[in-house]
C-alpha positions in Angstrom: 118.9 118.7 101.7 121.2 116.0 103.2 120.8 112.2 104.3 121.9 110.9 107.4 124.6 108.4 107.3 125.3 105.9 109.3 128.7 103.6 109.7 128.2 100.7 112.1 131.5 99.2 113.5 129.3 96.5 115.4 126.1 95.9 113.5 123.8 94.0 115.3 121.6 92.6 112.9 118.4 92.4 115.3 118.2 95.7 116.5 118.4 97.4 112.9 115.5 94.9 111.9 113.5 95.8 114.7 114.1 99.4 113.3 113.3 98.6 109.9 116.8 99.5 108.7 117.4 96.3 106.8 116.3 95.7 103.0 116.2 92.1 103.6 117.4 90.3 107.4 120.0 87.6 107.0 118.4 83.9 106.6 119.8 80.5 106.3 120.1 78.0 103.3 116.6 76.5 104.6 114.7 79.4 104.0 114.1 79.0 100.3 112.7 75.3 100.7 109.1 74.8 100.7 106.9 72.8 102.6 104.7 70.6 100.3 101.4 71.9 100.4 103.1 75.7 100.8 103.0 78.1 97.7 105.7 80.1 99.0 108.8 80.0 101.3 110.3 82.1 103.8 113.0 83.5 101.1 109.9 84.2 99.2 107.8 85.8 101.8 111.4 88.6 102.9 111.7 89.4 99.0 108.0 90.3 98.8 108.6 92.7 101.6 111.9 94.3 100.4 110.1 97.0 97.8 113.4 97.9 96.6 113.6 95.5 94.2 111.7 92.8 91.8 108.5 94.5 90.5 108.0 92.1 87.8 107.3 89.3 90.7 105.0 91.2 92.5 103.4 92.2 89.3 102.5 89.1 88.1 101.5 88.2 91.8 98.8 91.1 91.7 97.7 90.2 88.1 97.0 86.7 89.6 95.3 88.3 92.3 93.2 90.6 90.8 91.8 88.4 87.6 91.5 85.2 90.0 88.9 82.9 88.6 84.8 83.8 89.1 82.0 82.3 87.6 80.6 83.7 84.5 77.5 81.4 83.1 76.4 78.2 83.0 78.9 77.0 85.7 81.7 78.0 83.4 84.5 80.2 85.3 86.6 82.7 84.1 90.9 82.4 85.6 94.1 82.5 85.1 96.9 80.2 85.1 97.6 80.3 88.9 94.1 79.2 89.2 94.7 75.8 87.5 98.1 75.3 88.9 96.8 75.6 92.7 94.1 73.8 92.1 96.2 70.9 90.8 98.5 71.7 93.7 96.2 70.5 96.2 94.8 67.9 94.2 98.0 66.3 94.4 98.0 66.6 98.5 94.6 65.2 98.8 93.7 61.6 97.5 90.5 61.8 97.7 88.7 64.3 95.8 87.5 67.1 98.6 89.8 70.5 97.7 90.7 72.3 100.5 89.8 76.4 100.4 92.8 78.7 102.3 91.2 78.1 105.7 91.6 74.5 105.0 88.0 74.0 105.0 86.1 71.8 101.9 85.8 73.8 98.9 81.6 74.9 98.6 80.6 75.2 95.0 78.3 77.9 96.3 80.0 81.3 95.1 78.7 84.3 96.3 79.1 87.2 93.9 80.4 90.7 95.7 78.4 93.8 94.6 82.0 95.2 93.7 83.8 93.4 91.0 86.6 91.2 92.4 89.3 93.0 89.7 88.8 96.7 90.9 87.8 95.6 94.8 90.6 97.8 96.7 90.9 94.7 98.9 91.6 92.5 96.6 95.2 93.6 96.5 98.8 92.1 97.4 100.1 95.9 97.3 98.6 96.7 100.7 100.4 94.1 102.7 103.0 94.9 104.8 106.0 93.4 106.8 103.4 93.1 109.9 100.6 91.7 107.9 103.1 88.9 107.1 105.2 88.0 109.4 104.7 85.3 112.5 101.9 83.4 110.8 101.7 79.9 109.5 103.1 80.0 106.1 99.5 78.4 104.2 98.1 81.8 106.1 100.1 84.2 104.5 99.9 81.8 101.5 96.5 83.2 101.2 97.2 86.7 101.6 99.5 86.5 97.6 97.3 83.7 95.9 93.5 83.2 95.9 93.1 79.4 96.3 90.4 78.1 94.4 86.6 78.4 95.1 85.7 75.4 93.2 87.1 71.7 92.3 86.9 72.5 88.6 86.8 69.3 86.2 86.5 71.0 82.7 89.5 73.2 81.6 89.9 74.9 78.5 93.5 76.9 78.2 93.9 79.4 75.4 97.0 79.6 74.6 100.3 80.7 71.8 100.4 78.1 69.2 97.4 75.8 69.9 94.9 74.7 67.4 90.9 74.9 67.1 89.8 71.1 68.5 89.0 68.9 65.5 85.3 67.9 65.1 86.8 64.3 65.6 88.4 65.0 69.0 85.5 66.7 70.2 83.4 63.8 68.8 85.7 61.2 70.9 85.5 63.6 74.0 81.6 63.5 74.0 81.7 59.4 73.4 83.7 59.5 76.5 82.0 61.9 79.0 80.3 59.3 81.2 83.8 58.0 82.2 86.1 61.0 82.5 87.2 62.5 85.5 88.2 65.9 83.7 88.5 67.5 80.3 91.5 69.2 79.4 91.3 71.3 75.9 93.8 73.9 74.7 92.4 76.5 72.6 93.8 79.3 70.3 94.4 82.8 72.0 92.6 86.3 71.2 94.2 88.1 68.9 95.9 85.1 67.2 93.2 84.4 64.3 91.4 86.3 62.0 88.5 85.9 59.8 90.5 85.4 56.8 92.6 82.6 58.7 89.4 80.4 59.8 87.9 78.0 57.5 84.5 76.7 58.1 85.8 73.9 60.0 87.3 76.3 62.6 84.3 78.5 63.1 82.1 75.0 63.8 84.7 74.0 66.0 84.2 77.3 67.8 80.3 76.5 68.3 81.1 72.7 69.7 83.4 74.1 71.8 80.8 76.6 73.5 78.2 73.7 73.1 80.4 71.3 74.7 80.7 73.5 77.8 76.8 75.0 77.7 76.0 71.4 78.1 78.6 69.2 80.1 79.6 72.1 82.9 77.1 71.2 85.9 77.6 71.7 89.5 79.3 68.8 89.9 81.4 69.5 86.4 82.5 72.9 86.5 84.1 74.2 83.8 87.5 76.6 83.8 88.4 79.0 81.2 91.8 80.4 81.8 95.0 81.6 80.3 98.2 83.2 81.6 97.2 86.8 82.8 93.3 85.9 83.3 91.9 88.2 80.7 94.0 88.5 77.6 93.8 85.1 75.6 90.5 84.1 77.1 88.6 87.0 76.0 87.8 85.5 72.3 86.1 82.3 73.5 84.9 83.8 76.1 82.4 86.5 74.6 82.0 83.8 72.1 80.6 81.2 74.6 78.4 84.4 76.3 76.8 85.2 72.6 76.3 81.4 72.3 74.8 80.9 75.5 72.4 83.9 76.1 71.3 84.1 72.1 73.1 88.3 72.8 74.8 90.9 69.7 78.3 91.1 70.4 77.8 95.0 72.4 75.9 93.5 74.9 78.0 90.7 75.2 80.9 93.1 76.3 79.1 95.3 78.8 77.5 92.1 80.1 80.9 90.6 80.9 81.8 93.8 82.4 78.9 95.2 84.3 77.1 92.2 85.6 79.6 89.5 85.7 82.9 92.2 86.9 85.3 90.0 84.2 88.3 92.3 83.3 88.9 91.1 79.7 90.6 92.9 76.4 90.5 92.5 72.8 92.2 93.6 69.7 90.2 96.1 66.9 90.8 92.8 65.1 89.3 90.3 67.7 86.1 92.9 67.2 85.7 92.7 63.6 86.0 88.8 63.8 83.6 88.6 66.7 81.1 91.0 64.6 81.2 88.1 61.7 80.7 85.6 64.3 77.8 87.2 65.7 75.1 86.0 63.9 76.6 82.3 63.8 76.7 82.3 67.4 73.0 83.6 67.6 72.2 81.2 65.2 73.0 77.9 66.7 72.3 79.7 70.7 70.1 76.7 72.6 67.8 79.6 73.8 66.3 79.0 70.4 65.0 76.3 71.1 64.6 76.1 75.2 63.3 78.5 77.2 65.3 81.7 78.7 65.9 82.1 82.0 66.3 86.0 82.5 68.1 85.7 86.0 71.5 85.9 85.8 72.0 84.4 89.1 70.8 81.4 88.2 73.0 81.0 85.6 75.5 78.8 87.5 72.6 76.5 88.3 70.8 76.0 85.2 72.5 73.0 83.7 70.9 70.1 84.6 73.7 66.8 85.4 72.7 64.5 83.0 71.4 67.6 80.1 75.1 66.3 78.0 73.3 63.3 77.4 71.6 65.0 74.8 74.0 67.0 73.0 74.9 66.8 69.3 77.9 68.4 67.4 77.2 70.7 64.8 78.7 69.3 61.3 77.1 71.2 58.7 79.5 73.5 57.0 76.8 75.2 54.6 75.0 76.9 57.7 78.3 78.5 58.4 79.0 79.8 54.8 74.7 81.0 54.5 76.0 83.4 57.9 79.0 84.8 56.4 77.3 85.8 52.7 74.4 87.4 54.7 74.1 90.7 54.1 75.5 93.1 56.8 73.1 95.0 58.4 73.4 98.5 58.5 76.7 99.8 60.7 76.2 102.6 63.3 78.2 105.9 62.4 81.8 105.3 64.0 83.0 107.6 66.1 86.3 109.7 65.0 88.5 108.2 67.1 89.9 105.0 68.0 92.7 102.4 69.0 94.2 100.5 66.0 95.2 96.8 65.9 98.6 97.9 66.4 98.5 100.5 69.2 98.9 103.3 67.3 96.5 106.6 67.2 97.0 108.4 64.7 95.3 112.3 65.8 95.1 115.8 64.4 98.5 116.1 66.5 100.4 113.4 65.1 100.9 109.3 66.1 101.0 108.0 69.6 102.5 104.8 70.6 100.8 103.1 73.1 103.1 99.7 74.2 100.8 96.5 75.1 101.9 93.9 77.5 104.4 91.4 75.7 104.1 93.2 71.8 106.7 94.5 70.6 106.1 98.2 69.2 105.1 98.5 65.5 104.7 101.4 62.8 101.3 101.9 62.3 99.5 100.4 59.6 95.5 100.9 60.8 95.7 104.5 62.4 92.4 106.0 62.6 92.6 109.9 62.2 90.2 112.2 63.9 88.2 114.8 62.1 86.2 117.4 63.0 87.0 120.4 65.3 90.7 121.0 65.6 90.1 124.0 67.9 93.2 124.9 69.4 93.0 123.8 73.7 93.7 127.2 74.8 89.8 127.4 74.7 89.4 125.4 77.5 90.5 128.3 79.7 87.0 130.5 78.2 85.9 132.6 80.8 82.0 132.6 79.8 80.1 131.3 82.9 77.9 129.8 80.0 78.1 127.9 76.7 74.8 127.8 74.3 74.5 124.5 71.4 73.0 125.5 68.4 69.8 123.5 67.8 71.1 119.9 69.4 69.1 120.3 72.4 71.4 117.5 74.3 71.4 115.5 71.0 74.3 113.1 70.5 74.3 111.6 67.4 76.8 108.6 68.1 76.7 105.0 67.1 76.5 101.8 69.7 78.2 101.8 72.8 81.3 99.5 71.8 81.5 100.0 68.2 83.3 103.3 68.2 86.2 102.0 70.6 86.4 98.6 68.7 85.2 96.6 72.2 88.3 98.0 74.3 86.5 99.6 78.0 87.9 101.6 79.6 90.1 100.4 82.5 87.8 99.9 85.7 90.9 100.8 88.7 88.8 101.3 91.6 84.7 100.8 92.4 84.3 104.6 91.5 87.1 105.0 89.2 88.0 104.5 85.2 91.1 105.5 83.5 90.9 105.1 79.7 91.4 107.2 76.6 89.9 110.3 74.2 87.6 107.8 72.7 86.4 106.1 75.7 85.0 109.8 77.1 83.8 110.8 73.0 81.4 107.7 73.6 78.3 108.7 74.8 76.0 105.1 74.8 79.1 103.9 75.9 79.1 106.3 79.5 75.5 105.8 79.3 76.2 101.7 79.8 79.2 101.9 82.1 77.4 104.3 84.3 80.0 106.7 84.3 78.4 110.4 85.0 81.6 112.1 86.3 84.6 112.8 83.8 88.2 114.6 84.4 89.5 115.8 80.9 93.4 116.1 81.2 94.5 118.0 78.3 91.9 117.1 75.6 89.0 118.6 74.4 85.9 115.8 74.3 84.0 116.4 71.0 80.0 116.3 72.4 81.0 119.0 74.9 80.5 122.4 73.0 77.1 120.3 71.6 75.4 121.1 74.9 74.4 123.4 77.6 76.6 124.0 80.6 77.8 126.3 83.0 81.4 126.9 84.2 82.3 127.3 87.1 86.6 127.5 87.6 88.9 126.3 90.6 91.9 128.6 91.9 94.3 126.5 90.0 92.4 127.3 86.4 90.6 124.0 86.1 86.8 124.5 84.5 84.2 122.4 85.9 81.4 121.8 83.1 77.9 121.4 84.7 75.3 120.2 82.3 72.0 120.1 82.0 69.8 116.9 82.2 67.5 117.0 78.6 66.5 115.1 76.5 66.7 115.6 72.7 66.2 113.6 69.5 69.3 111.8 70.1 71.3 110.0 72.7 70.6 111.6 76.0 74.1 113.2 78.1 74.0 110.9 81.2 77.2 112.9 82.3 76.7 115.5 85.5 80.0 117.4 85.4 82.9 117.6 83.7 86.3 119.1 84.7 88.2 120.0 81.8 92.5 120.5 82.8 94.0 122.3 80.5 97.2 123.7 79.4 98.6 120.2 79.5 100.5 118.1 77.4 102.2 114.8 77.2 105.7 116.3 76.3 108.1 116.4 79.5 106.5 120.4 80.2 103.4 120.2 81.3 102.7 120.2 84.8 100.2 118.8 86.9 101.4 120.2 90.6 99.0 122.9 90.8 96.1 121.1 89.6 96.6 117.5 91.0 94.4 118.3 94.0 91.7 120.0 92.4 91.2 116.7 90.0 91.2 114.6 93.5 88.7 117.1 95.1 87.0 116.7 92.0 87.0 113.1 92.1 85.8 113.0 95.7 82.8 114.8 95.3 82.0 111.9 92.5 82.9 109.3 95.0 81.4 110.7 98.2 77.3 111.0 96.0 78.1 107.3 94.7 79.0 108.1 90.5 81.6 106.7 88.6 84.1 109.1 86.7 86.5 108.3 84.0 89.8 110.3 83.9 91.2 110.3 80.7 94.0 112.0 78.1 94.1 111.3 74.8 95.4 107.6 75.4 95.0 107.1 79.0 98.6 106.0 79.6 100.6 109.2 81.1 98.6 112.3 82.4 95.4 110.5 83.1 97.5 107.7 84.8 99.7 110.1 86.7 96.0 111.0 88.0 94.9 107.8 89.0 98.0 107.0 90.4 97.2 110.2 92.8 93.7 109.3 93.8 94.6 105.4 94.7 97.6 106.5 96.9 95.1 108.9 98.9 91.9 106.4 98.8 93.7 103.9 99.7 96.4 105.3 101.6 99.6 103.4 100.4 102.8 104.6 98.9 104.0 105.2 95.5 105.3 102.5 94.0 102.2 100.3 95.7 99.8 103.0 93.8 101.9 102.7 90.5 101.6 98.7 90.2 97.5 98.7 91.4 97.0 101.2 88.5 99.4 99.8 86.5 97.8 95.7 86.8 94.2 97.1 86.4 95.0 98.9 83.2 95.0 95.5 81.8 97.3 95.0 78.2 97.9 99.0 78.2 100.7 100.1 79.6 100.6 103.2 81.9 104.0 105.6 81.2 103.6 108.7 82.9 106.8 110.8 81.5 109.2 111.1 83.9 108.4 114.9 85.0 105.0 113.8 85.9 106.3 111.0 87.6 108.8 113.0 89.6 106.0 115.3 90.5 104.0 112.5 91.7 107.1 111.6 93.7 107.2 115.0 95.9 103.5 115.0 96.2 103.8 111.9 98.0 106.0 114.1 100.5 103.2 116.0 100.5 101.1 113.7 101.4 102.6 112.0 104.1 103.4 114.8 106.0 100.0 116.5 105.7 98.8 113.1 107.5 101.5 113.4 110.0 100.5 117.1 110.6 96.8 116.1 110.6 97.7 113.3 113.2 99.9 115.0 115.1 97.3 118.2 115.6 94.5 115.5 116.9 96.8 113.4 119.8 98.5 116.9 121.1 95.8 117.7 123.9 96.6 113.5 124.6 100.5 113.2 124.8 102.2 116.7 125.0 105.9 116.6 123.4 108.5 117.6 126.2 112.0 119.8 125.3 114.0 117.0 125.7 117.0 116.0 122.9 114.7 112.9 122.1 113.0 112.4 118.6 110.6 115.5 118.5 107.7 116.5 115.7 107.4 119.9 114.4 105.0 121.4 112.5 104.9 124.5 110.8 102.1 127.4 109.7 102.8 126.5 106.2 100.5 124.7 104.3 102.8 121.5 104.0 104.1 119.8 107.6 107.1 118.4 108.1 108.7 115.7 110.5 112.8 116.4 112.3 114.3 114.8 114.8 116.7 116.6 117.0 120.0 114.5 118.9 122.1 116.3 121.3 124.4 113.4 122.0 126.8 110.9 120.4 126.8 107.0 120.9 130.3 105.7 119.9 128.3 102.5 118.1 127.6 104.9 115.1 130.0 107.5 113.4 129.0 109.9 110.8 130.9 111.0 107.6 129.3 115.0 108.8 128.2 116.6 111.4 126.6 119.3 109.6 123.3 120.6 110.3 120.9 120.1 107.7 117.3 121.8 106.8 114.2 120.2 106.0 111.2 122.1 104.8 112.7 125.1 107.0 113.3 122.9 110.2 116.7 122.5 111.2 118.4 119.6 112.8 121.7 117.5 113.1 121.8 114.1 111.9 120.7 111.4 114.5 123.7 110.1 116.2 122.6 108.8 119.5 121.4 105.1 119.9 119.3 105.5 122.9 117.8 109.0 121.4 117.6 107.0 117.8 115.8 104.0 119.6 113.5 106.6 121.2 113.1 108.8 118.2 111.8 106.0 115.7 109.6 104.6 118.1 107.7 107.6 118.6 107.5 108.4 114.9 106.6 104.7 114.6 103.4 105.3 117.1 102.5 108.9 115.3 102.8 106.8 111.5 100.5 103.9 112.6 98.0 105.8 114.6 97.3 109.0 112.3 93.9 109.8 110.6 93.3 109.5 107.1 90.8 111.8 106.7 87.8 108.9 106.4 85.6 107.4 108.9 88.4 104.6 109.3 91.6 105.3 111.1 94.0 103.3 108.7 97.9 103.5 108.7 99.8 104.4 105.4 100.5 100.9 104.1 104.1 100.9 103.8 107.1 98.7 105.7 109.2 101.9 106.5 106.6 103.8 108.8 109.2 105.8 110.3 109.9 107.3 106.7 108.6 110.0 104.5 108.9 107.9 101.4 109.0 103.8 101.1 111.6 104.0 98.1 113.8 106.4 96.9 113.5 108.1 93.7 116.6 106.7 91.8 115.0 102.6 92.7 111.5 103.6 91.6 112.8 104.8 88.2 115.2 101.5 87.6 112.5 99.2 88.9 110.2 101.1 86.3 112.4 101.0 83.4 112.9 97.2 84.4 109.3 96.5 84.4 108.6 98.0 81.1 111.7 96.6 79.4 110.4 92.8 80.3 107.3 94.0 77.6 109.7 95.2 75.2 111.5 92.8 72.7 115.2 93.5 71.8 
């Protein structure tokens, strides 16, 4: 396979950006100077656009997108840092005190939950924009489309951040003697994963109850509070699950899926943010105002059940010996832990040796807290069993399996799309925990799930070898199996060998039936980071219909601290199903506007299609404009289609138009007829192989200290 090349010996800089030929178009000095009011410039807007380069921008764009602030409880929201700073932005254009939303309109305090969680809602997204989605609008416009502007004036920020301290009881003491005349509270908090039990004197742990009483009681609807940090879920995650326990008298499990499930927070916490929240628990419980006010079950009146002047009546906790009664309680009697977990250090330690999984801005480490599994070792080659049916001893759908978060140490699995989770071996060994999350559909890639051979189910077995487990829906002594099918790929390893090509499409058939009768599935491996991601990456490109590298960063953001890695095979193979992909559409597309606009045997741009199962695009160009010289005139062969390089500027002008036309217009399969979201709609692929794997390498080596 060749490329056509092009010299130009009089470029005219229009006409190859009205052809999409140019990375970035020239612009003058001006362009990189921002209006006041304006979040981005013009300079800003053309390097968005140019997907060739700076990943690490557009991923911290999309983490700001995706874990923008919502309200959790109490009027108390939930951000990031981007939140606060555009908030202060337009506080600075406005004297007065009425914020301006991104339609310039005054900023109702009225938020309207979605039924799909803002983080995993496919429209909430900055990787589905293209050149045309922002281009010839007013610059606060388009502002909009990178950064959610903020849904409420909030007057009560707490920032959890590196190095800061618990508040003093003093400091909080002076706050509260000063609430009737302050326009905002600004506290600074220490981060999740920062403290431990052993580090916290009693003084700290009451500081941590003032703090969540402070906010119970002084966020109203006309003081709403804002609890943020720099990526929106990381740093937050400790006070925040604290301030739920406080505020709905909850144990720390339903604390987590209640973040999750009914108020769509993405969040994560360390093994060792789990055991401290554990101890705090009961504290938490113990000082909760439900005990002594009534509970108001609706959680959509949360927002609205502070009363303005209910502060008035707040008192700081000061009594240290409460605190030390709570932590020499006895512990009450711990659920059997499953056999496998994450440690504190991001290292699993299995029955087939250590794996490394890198979190965002830690630096790798040795393991010190592996936890090993046990059990069945059974070797995976019987996955491929050809039995139509597997018999469990006397379990009768028994799972005997402790609470839903305690086996994975409070980490969830990573929600990517409405329908879809991508997470680890553990994650899919939980039972109560699929039970809670809903999940009733799971894709094994690679890895044998523990409670599987404790059950009845029929196989049934796709061309490409996959086994799809159907179970059946009993109840036993112990937990029930919630879980409807499961498709086990085997064969598969995370070491540069396995393949995925011939079974790809059978996991996204798989994962359509799920999708198509409303379930949720969980794809995972044994650490959710390569195969499984490799996966995911799959089913976002054809769900939502963009390209590669777009796919790559949506799953990438929404795995949260973890760190997807598919190995590079995977990823390559990823890369030509891409090909694939497109030119099935284009076949697809092309096959349903024939009987409309018939091609004609002329040397303009013409599509051909073969009987093959994959479709290809060629243009054909019997003449030679002297504006453009080639370096060969050889012919070259696509997918068995031969052609000679385009040469011609009238027949090139023609010839990308028409492809243009047939790339916006095709089908994707769905009741909607979307366009593949990419700036080069003329091409087969957005971004060559060689700039997804430096862009990659550059993304991950920003997360990695020298």
């Amino acid at each position: 396979k060749y490329y056509n090349t092009f010299v130009l010996d009089d470029a005219i800089m229009s006409r190859l950006d009205s052809y999409k030929l140019l990375s970035i178009p020239l612009l003058n000095p001006e362009s990189s100077i921002k209006c006041p009011g304006d979040l981005c410039s013009e300079y800003d807007l053309e390097v968005f656009n140019n997907w060739d380069s700076n990943y690490l921008y557009r991923e911290k764009l999309e983490i700001s997108k995706m874990s923008s602030a919502t309200p959790v409880i109490r009027n108390v929201w939930f951000g990031n840092t981007t939140d606060f700073e555009c908030l202060h932005i337009q506080s600075n254009l406005n004297s007065n005190s009425n914020i301006k939303d991104e339609n310039g309109s005054e900023i109702k305090e009225k938020y309207e939950r979605s039924e799909i969680p803002l983080h995993c809602d496919p429209r909430n997204t900055i990787v589905a924009l293209t050149k045309k989605d922002l281009s010839k609008k007013p610059i606060r416009e388009l502002d909009s489309k990178l950064i959610t502007f903020p849904k409420s004036n909030w007057k009560f920020f707490v920032h959890c951040v590196d190095g800061a301290r618990f508040p003093s009881f003093v400091e909080l003491k002076n706050i509260f003697m000063s609430l009737s005349s302050l326009d905002q509270i600004y506290l600074e908090f220490p981060p999740s994963g920062a403290v431990g039990l052993g580090d916290l004197s009693e003084e700290d742990i009451l500081s941590i109850v003032n703090v969540c009483k402070l906010l119970y009681y002084r966020c109203t609807s006309d003081f709403t509070g804002l609890l943020y940090c720099s990526d929106g879920y990381t740093e937050t995650s400790l006070l925040g699950i604290c301030f739920l326990m406080y505020s709905k008298n909850i144990k720390l499990d339903d604390a987590l899926i209640k973040l999750h499930m009914d108020y769509g927070r993405p969040f994560f916490i360390f093994k060792s943010d789990y055991f401290l929240l554990e101890k705090l628990e009961p504290i938490l419980n113990r000082f909760s105002p439900l005990n002594y006010e009534e509970d108001d079950d609706e959680d959509e009146d949360d927002n609205e059940a502070s009363s303005n002047d209910s502060w008035k009546n707040l008192t700081f906790e000061d009594n240290t010996f409460l605190i030390k009664s709570a932590l020499l309680s006895p512990k009450s009697d711990s659920k059997r832990r499953s056999s496998v977990g994450v440690s504190r250090n991001s290292v699993i330690t299995t029955a087939t040796g250590q794996h490394v999984v890198q979190l965002r801005g830690q630096q790798i480490q040795t393991p010190q807290l592996g936890v090993s599994v046990t059990g069945d070792t059974r070797s995976e080659s019987s996955f491929g069993s050809s039995s139509s049916t597997s018999t469990s001893s006397d379990s009768e759908d028994e799972i005997d399996i402790g609470g839903p978060c305690e086996s994975v140490a409070g980490s969830l699995p990573s929600r990517i799309l409405p329908h879809l989770y991508l997470g680890s071996l553990a994650h899919a060994s939980s039972v109560p925990l699929l039970k809670e999350l809903g999940i009733n559909y799971l894709v094994s890639v690679g890895e044998r799930i523990p409670w599987v051979d404790d059950l009845n189910y029929s196989i049934e077995s796709t061309e490409s070898g996959c086994d799809i487990l159907k179970f059946s829906q009993r109840s036993g002594k112990g937990s029930k199996c919630y879980v409807n099918e499961v498709m086990r790929i085997s064969n598969i390893n995370d070491d540069g060998i396995g393949t995925l090509t011939t079974t790809i499409n059978d996991a996204l058939e798989f994962i359509g039936k799920c999708y198509n009768e409303g379930g949720k599935v969980l794809v995972h491996c044994q650490v959710g980071v390569s195969r499984s991601a490799t996966v995911c990456i799959a089913e976002v490109m054809k769900r939502l219909s963009i390209s590669l590298p777009r796919a790559y960063l949506f799953v990438r953001v929404r795995r949260l601290n973890v760190i997807i890695q598919p190995n590079l095979k995977l990823m390559y193979e990823l890369f030509k199903w891409e090909e694939n992909f497109v030119k099935s559409k284009i076949k697809k597309r092309q096959s349903s506007v024939s009987s409309v606009n018939s091609i004609t045997a002329s040397n303009s741009s013409t599509l051909f299609s073969n009987n093959s199962e994959r479709s290809s695009f060629s243009a054909s160009i019997s003449s030679v404009n002297s504006n453009f010289t080639t370096s060969s005139l050889r012919e070259n062969s696509i997918s068995g289609v031969s052609f000679k390089p385009r040469l011609s500027v009238v027949n090139f002008e023609k010839s990308i138009v028409e492809e243009e036309d047939v790339f916006i217009q095709m089908d994707i399969g769905s009741d909607q007829h979307d366009m593949i979201a990419s700036n080069c709609p003329g091409f087969i692929r957005e971004v060559d192989w060689f700039i997804l794997c430096r862009e990659i390498f550059n993304l991950n080596r920003a997360y990695i200290n020298p």
